[in-house]
N, C-alpha and C positions, 0 to 999 in steps of 0.2 A: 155282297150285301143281302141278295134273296136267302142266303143260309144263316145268315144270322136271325131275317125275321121268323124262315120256319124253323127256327131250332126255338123260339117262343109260342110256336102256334099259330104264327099271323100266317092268313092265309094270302098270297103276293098272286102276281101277274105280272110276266116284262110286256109291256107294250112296243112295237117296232115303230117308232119314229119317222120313219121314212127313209129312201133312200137316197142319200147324199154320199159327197166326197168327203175322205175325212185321210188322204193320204193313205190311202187302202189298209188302215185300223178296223173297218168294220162299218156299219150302220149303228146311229145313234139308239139307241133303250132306256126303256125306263119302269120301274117298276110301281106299282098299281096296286095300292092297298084297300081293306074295306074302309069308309068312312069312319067309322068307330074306332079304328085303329090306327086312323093319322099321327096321332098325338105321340102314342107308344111308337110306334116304328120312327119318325124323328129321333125320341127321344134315344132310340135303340143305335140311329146310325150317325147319331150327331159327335160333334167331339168332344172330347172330356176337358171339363174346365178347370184350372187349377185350384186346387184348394185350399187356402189360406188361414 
C-alpha cells in the first residue's frame, strides 16, 4: 500500500501500533498520510466499484 501512495507523490509514514499477539504475524501498522492528502490516498487504496 505505502508503494502505491509514493509512486503518486504522497508522502506516507507506517506508524507501529503497538505491541500485541497476533499469532507471531508481526505487530499491527499503519500508515499516516498528510492531511491534505486523506481523500486521494483512500481514493488510491480503496476498491474499485463496478461499473454499470
Amino acid at each position: 500500500m505505502e508503494q502505491i501512495l509514493v509512486a503518486h507523490d504522497l508522502p506516507t509514514r507506517i506508524i507501529d501500533l503497538g505491541v500485541k499477539s497476533y499469532l507471531g504475524s508481526g505487530t499491527p501498522a499503519a500508515l499516516q498520510v498528510l492531511l491534505e492528502d486523506k481523500w486521494t490516498a483512500l481514493l488510491l487504496l480503496s476498491t474499485r466499484e463496478d461499473e454499470q
